[in-house]
N, C-alpha and C positions, 0 to 999 in steps of 0.2 A: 436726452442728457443722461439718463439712468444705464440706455444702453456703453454710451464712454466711457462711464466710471467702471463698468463690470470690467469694461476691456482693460482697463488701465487695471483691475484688480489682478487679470490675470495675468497682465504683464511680468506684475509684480512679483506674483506666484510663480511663474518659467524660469526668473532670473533668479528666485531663492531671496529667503528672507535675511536680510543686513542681520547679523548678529549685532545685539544692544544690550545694553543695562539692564532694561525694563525688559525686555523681549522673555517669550516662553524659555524657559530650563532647556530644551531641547539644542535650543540656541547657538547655546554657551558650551565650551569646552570643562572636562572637571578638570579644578584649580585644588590641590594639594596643598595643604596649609598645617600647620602645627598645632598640633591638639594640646589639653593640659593634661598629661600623663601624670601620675602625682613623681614625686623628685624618687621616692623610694623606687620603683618602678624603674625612672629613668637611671637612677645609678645600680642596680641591679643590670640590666642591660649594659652598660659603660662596664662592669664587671667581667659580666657574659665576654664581650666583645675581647678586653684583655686577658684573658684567660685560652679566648680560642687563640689567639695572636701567640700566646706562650703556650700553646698546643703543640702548636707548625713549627715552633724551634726546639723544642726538646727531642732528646736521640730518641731514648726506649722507648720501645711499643706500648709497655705497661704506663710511662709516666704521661704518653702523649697518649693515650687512649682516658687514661685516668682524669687527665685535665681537661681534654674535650668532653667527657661525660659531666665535668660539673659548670661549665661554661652553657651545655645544655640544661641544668637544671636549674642554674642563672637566671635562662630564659623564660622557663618556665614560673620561675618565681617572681617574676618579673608581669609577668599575664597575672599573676594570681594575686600581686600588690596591687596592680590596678582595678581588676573587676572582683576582686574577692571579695565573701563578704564571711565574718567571722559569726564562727558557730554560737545559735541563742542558748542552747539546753546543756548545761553541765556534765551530762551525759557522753554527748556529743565532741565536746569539747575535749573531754579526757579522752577521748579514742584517738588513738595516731593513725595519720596516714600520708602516703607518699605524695609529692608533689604530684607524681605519676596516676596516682588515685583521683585528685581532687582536678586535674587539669581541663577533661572533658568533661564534670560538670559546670564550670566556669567557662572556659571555652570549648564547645563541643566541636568548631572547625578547625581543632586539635588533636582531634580524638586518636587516629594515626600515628601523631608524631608522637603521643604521648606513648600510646603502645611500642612503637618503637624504641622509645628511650628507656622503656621500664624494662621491656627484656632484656639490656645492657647492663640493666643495675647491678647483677650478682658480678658481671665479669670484671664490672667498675671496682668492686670491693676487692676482688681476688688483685686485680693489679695493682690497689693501694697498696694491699697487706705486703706487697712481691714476688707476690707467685708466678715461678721461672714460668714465660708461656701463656701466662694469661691472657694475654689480647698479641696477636700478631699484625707486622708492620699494616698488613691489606686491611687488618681489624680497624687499626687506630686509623688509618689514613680512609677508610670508609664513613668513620664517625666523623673526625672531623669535618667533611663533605656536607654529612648530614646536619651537622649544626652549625656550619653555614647558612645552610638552607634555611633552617630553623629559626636560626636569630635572625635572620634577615627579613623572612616573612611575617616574625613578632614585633620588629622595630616597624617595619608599615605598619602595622595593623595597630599597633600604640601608640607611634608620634606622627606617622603620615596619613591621611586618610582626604579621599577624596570629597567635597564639598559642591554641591550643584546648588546654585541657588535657587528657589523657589520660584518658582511661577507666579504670576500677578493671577487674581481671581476673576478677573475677568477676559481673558486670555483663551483663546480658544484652544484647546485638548491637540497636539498634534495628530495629523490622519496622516494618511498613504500617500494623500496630493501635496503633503509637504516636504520638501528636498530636506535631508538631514534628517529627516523621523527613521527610526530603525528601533525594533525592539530588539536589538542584540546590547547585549551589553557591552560598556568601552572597555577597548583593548587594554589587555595587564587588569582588566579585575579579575577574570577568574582562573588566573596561573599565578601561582606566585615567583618571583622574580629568581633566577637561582642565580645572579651574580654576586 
């Protein structure tokens, strides 16, 4: 009798396990669900997003370079309303610094974008003030790209985020002998999306 059950175990095991409710994490596809970003955050980002929108329509280089540099800093302030946490020591407090300063120690899988946006800042300034020249069309239309990119992969990482649910504790560890076990990670975690 013990010999049949084994068979029928491993029957079970060749044809792969039913995904279920209860079933191992392994199981289950990640299901993308709506985080609570606080409101400050999310209209910061609503911001971001109108701003790049009125990037792409404006003529000059200067005014559409100018307004996608602060649509990224939108972004960025928007990272920093949700995980921020405000300075204890008075000291500290009184010292200014750029969103571009504080972004990588908040978000360190920033650290890039943040470098990137902060080298733009002087030429942001020169093309408010109107300085003939400041940012050309490949400038603006390059930035703009970039924070696309940029809001796009702060809006997942703020309001989408993927969810696996838990494994029951009694659940045996997935191994090598079971279909769907892979330690790679699922696709689109670790690229972030540039549509």
């Amino acid at each position: 009798m013990a010999h049949s059950s084994a068979a029928a175990a491993r029957r079970r095991r060749a044809a792969g396990p039913a995904p279920s409710l209860t079933g191992p994490a392994s199981d289950v596809h990640p299901v993308l669900r709506r985080t609570t970003a606080p409101p400050a955050a999310l209209d910061l980002l609503a911001q971001a997003r109108a701003g790049l929108e009125e990037a792409t329509a404006l003529e000059t280089p200067n005014e559409r370079y100018a307004t996608a540099h602060l649509a990224a800093l939108r972004t960025a302030a928007a990272v920093l309303a949700a995980r921020g946490r405000p300075e204890t020591s008075p000291r500290a407090r009184a010292r200014i610094r750029s969103a571009w300063e504080v972004l990588p120690e908040i978000a360190p899988e920033l650290s890039d974008w943040s470098a990137l946006f902060a080298s733009g800042a002087r030429r942001r300034a020169r093309a408010e003030a109107g300085i003939q020249g400041a940012a050309g069309r490949r400038d603006a239309d390059d930035l703009i790209r970039d924070v696309a990119m940029f809001l796009r992969l702060v809006e997942r990482m703020l309001v989408l985020q993927p969810v696996l649910p838990q494994p029951r504790p009694d659940a045996d560890p997935p191994g090598p002998e079971r279909p769907g076990s892979s330690d790679a990670a699922p696709p689109g975690r670790d690229l972030p999306d540039a549509g």
